[in-house]
C-alpha positions in Angstrom: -15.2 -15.3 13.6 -12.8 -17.0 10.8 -9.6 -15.9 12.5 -9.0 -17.2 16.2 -6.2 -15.7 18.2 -3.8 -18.0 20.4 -1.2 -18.1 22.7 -0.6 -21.4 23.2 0.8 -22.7 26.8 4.6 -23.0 26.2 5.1 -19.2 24.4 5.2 -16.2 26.6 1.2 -14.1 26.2 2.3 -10.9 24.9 0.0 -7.8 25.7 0.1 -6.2 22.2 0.2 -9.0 20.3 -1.3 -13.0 19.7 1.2 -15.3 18.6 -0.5 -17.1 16.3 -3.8 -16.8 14.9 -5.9 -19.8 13.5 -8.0 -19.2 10.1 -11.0 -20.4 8.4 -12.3 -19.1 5.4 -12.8 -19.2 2.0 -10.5 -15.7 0.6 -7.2 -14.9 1.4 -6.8 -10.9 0.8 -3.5 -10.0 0.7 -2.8 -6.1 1.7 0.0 -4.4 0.4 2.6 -1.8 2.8 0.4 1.1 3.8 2.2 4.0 4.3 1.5 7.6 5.4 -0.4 8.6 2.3 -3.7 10.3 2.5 -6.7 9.2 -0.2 -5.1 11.7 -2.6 -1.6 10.5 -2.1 -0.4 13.3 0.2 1.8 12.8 3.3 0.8 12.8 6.6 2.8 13.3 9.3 6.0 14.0 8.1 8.7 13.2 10.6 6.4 12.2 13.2 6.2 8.0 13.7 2.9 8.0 15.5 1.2 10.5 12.9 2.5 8.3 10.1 1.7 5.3 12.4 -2.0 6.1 12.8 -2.5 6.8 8.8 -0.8 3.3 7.7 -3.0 1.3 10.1 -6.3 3.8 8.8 -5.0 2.5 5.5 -5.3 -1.0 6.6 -8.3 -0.9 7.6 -9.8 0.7 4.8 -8.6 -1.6 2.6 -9.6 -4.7 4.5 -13.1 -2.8 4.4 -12.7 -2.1 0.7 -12.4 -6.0 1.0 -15.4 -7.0 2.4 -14.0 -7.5 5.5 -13.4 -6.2 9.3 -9.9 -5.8 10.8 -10.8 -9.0 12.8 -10.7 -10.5 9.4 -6.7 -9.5 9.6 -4.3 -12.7 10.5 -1.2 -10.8 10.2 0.2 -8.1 10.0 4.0 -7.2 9.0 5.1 -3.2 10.4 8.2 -1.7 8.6 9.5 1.0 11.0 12.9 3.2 9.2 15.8 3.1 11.5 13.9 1.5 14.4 15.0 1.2 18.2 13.2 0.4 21.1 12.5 3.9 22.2 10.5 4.6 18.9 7.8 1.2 20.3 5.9 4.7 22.6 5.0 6.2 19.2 4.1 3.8 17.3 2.1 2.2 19.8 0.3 5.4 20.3 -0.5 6.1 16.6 -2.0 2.4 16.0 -3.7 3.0 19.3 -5.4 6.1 18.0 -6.7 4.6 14.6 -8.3 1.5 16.6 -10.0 4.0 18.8 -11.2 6.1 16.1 -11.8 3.5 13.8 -13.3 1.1 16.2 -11.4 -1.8 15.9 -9.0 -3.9 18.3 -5.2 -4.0 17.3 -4.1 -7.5 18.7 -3.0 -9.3 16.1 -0.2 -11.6 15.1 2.4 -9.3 14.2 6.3 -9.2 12.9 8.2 -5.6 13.7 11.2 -5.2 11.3 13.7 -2.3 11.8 14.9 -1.4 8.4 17.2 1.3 6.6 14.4 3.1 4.4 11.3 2.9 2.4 9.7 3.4 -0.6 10.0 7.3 -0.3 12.0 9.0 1.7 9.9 10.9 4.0 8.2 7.5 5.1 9.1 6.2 8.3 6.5 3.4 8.5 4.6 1.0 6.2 2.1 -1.9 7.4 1.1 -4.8 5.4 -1.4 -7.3 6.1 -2.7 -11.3 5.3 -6.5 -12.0 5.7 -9.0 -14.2 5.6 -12.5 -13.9 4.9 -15.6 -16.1 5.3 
């Protein structure tokens, strides 16, 4: 497996998250924010953070595929979420929990959460961005 997830003794272990991965490998695939955009562009779940939650992580993972790669391939992942607070962590954990279980793949990942005033567009509420490495 090129990319090895760690919590190293010293740093609290996090349930949803690894604090740092380690990475072998010979490419570094760089994803850009995926948003709540179907394969012909159209929204998905406007107004609702888990709906538009589950597509942006879909997104992810169908571009690391596009890659050549698995999501295990991911060594971090960057989540953009409009306007966030701590009540909003319930639905976006449960839309990136539905796209690992119906994409099959496990979401633990280094990660950085950044509340911020707006996206791209303004009906988005979330984008997710990714670093990989592949054998």
């Amino acid at each position: 497996m090129p990319v090895e997830l760690v919590n190293p003794p010293g740093l609290p272990t996090p349930e949803v998250y690894a604090q740092l991965s380690i990475a072998e490998g010979s490419r570094m695939v760089f994803i850009s924010g995926q948003v709540a955009r179907d394969e012909d562009g159209s929204p998905v779940g406007p107004g609702d953070l888990a709906a538009q939650a589950e597509q942006a992580y879909a997104n992810v993972h169908t571009a690391i595929t596009a890659a050549g790669g698995t999501f295990a391939d991911i060594a971090k992942l960057t989540v953009y979420v409009v306007d966030w607070e701590p009540s909003k962590m319930a639905q976006l954990g449960e839309g990136a929990s539905r796209a690992a279980e119906r994409l099959g793949f496990d979401l633990v990942r280094p990660i950085t959460l950044l509340g911020v005033a707006a996206l791209g567009e303004p009906d988005l509420l979330i984008e997710v961005e990714a670093v990989a490495v592949l054998p």
